[in-house]
C-alpha positions as CSV (number, residue, x, y, z in Angstrom):
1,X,-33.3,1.7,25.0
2,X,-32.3,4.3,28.0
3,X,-34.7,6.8,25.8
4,X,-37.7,4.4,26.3
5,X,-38.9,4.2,22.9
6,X,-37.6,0.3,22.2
7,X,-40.3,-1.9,21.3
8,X,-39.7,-4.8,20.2
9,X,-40.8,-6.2,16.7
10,X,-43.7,-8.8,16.5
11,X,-42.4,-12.4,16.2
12,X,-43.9,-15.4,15.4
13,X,-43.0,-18.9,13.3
14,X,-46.0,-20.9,11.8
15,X,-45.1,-24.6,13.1
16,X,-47.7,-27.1,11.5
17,X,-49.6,-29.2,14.5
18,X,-49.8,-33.1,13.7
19,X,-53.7,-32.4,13.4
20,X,-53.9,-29.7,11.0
21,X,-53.5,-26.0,11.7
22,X,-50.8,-23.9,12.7
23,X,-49.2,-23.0,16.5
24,X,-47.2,-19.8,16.3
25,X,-44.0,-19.8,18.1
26,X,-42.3,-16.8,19.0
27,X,-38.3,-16.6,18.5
28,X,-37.1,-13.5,20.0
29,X,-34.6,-11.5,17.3
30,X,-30.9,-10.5,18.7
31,X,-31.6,-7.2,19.0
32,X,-34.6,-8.3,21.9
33,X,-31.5,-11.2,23.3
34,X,-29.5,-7.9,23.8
35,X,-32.4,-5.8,25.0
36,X,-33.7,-8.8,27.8
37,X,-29.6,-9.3,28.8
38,X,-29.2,-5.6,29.5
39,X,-32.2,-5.1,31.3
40,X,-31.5,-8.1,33.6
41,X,-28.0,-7.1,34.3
42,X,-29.8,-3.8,35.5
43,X,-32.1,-5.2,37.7
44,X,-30.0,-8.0,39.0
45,X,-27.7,-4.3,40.0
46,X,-30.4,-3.0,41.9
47,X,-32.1,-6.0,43.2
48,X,-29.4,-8.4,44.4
49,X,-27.8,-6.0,47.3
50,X,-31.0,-6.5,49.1
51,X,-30.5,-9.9,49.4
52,X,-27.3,-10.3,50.0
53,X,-27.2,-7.7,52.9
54,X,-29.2,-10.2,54.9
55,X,-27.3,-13.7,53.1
56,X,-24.4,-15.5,53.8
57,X,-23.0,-15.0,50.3
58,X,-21.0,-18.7,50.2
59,X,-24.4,-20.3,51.2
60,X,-26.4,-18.3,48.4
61,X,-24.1,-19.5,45.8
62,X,-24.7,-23.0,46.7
63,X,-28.4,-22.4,46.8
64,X,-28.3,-21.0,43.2
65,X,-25.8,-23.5,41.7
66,X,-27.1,-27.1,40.5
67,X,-25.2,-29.9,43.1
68,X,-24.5,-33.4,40.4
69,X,-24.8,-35.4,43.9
70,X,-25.3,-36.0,47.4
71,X,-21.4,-36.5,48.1
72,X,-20.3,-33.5,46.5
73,X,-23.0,-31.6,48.2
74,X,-21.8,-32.8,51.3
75,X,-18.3,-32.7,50.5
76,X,-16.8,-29.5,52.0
77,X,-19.2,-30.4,55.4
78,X,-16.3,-32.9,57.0
């Protein structure tokens, strides 16, 4: 991949629509799972100083993460 010269493989499932015909769905292989992961971790390297430079990091982490309610939200407030 660091050469450049991974391309990833065409991809697609025939799913039969409820109407007739065909929809193609396409599954990614594990090789383009690894390929997507690595390149994220890469940009998430390079990209996520930027942010947190100008951040507070405790309140990005809140931001990010997915609160169940309003009185855990509010929880470590009092």
């Amino acid at each position: 991949m660091s050469s450049g010269t991974y391309f990833p493989p065409p991809v697609g499932v025939e799913i039969p629509k409820a109407g007739g015909g065909v929809r193609v769905l396409g599954v990614p292989t594990v090789a383009d799972r690894v390929a997507q992961t690595a390149v994220a971790m890469e940009l998430e390297n390079q990209v996520e100083p930027m942010f947190f430079d100008t951040v507070d990091h405790e309140l990005m982490v809140k931001a990010v993460r997915p609160i169940p309610t309003m009185q855990t939200a509010t929880a470590d407030e009092d």
